[in-house]
C-alpha positions as CSV (number, residue, x, y, z in Angstrom):
1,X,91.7,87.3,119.2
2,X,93.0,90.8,118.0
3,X,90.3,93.6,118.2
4,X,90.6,96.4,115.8
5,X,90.0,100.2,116.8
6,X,88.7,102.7,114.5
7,X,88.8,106.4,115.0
8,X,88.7,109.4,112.5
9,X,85.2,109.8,111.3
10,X,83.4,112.8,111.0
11,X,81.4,115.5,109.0
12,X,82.8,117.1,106.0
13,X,82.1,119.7,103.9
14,X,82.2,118.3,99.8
15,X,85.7,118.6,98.9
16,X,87.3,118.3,102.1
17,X,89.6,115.8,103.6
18,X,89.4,113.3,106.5
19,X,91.9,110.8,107.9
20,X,90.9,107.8,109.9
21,X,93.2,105.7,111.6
22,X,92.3,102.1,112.6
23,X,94.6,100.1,115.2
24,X,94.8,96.5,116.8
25,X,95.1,95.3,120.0
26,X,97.6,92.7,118.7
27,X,100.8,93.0,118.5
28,X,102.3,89.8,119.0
29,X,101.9,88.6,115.4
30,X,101.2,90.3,111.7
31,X,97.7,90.9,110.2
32,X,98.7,90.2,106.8
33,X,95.8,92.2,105.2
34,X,94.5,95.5,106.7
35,X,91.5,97.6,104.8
36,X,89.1,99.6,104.9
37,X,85.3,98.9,103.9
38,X,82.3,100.7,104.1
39,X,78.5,100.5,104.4
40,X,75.4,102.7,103.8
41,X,71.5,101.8,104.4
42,X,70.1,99.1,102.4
43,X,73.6,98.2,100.8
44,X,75.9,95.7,100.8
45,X,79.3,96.1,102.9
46,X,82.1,97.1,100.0
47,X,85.6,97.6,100.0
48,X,87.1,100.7,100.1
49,X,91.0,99.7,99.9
50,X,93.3,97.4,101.6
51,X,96.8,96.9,101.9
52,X,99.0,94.1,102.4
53,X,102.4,93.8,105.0
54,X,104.5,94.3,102.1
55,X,103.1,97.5,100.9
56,X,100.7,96.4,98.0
57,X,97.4,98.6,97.9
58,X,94.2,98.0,96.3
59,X,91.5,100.6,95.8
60,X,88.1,100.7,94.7
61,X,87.7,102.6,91.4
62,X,85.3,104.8,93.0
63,X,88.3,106.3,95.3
64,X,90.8,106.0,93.2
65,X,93.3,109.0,93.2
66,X,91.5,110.3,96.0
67,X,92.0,107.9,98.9
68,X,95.3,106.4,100.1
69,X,95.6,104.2,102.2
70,X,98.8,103.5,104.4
71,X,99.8,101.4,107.3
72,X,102.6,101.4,109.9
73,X,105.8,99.5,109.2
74,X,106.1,96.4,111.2
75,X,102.8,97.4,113.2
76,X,98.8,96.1,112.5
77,X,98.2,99.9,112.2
78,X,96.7,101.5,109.2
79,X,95.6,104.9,107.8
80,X,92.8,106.0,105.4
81,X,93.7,109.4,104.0
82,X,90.4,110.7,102.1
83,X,90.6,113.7,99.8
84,X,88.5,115.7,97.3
85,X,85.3,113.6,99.3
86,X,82.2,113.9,97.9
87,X,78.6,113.2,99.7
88,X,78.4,109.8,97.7
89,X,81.7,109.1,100.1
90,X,78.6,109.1,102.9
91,X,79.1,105.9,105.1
92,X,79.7,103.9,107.8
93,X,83.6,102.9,107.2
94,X,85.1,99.5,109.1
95,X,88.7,98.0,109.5
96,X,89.2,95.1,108.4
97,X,91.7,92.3,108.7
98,X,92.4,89.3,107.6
99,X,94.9,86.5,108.6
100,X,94.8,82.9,107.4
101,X,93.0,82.0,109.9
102,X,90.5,84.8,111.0
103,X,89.0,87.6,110.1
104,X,88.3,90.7,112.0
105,X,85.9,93.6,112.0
106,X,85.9,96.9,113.8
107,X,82.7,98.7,114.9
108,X,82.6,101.1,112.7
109,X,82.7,104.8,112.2
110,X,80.7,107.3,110.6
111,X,81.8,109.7,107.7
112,X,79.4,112.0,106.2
113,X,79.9,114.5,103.6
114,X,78.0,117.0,103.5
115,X,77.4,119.2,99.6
């Protein structure tokens, strides 16, 4: 059972950039799907991109042409580079992958924007 590692949160002025970085514990086989969702109070968890092994991204229209996500080649490693944030951007953000079999969570980190 791979466990997946976020790090990278913090507080932000509005327009500033953060980069968070999740990572899992397993290595011995591909997480086909990595991402990035996040969470405020009272709302339902939503996704904020994801990318597949092969390179294809997905975003949220909300980040669009401000966020890109990235992961390493060959590894279950994957980046979240956010730009031009704004306090809406305020949230708890999780990794998230997916195999055909499982699906797995990190704990969470916190991102706050501040205006």
């Amino acid at each position: 059972q791979a466990q997946l590692v976020e790090s990278g949160g913090g507080l932000v002025q509005a327009g500033g950039s953060l980069r968070l970085s999740c990572a899992a514990s397993e290595s011995r086989f591909s997480i086909p799907l990595l991402g990035w969702y996040r969470q405020t109070p009272g709302k339902q968890r939503e996704l904020v991109a994801d990318i597949t092994s092969d390179g294809t991204t997905n975003y949220a229209d909300s980040v669009k042409g401000r966020f890109t996500i990235s992961r390493v080649i060959f590894t279950n490693t994957v980046h979240l580079q956010m730009n031009s944030l704004k306090p809406e951007d305020t949230a708890v953000y999780y990794c998230h992958g997916r195999t055909a079999l499982d699906t797995y969570w990190g704990q969470g980190t916190q991102v706050t924007v501040s205006s």
